[in-house]
C-alpha positions in Angstrom: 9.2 7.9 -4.3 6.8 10.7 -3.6 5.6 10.5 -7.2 5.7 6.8 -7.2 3.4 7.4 -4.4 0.8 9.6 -5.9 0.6 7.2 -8.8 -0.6 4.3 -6.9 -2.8 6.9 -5.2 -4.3 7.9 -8.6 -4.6 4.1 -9.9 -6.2 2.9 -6.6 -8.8 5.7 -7.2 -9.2 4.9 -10.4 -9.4 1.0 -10.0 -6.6 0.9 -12.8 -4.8 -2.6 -11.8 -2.5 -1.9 -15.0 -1.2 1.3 -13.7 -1.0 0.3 -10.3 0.8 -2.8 -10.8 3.6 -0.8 -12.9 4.6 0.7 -10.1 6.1 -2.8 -8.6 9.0 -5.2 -9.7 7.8 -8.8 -10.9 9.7 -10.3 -7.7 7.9 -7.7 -5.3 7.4 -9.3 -2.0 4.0 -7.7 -0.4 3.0 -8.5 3.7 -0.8 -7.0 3.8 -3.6 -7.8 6.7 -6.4 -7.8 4.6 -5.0 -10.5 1.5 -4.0 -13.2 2.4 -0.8 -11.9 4.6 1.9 -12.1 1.8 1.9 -11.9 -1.4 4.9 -12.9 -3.6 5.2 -11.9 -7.1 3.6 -8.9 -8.8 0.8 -11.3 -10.1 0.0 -12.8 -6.5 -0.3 -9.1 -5.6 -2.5 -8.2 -8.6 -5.0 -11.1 -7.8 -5.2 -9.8 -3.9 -5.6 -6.5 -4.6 -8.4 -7.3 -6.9 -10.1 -9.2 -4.6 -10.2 -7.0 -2.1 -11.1 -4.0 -4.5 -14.4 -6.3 -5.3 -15.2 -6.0 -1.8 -15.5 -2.0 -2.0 -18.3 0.0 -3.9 -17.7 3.3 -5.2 -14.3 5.0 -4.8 -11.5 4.6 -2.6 -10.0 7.6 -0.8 -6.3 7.5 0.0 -4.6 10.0 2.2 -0.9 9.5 2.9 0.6 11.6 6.0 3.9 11.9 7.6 5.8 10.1 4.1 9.7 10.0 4.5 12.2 8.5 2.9 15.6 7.4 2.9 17.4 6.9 -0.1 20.7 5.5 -1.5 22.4 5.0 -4.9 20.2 2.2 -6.1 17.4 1.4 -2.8 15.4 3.4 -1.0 12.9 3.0 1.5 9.9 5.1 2.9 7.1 5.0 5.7 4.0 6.6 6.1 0.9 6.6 7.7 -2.2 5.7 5.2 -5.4 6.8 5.9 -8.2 4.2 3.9 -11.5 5.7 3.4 -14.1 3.5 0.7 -17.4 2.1 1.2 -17.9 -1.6 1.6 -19.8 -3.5 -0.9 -22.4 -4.4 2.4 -23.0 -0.1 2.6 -20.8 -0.2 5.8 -18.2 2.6 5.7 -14.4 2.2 5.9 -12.2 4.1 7.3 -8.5 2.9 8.9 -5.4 4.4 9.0 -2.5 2.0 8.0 1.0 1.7 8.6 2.9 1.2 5.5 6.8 0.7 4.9 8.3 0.4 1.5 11.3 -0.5 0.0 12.6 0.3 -3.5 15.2 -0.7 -5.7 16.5 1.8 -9.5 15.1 0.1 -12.5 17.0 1.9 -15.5 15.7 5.4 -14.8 12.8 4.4 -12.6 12.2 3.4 -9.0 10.1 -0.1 -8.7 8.6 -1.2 -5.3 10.4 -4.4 -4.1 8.9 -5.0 -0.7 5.7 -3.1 1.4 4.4 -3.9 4.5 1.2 -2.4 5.5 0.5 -3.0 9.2 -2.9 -1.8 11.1 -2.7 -0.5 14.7 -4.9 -2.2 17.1 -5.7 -1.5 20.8 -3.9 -4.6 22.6 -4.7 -3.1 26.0 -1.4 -2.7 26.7 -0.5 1.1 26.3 0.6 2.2 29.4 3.6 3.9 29.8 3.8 4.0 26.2 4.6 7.7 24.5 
């Protein structure tokens, strides 16, 4: 999963749709703030993640922290917090961390990503007493 990881690290970098969309199943089932909410099918998830790379300029910085998983015969599943750092195509910076939980099923010899939810945090006002 870890290496899984790094590739769609590498191909998000890169802006290599190809690569990145290897890494999922064709049924893949994607819930994302920033396209659309849900994406279903690998295709669905190729068109949002191109749209969303148009509205960047210049590369894309990816830091994943705190990555475990848990994993089975044949599914896994991981969470990690994903640090987003680009530059918008308006000059404004980005820079959000994300919330992002993946599940994983064995393809043959290879993991595929089935399902990812990537959540961002936002101040509701409603944090005390919360640890």
């Amino acid at each position: 999963m870890r290496r899984l990881d790094a590739e769609l690290t590498a191909a998000g970098r890169d802006r290599d749709f190809d690569r990145a969309m290897a890494c999922y199943a064709p049924d893949v089932e994607v819930f994302h703030p920033v396209s659309g909410l849900e994406q279903a099918g690998v295709e669905a998830l190729r068109k949002a993640e191109e749209l969303w790379f148009s509205t960047l300029s210049g590369p894309v910085h990816r830091e994943v922290s705190d990555f475990r998983v848990r994993v089975d015969e044949s599914v896994a599943f991981s969470h990690a917090l994903v640090r987003i750092r680009a530059t918008l195509a308006t000059g404004e910076p980005l820079d959000t961390t994300a919330r992002v939980t993946t599940g994983y099923r064995a393809a043959g010899d290879r993991w595929q990503i089935v399902h990812q939810h990537t959540s961002i945090p936002f101040d509701t006002g409603v944090t005390e007493g919360l640890s």
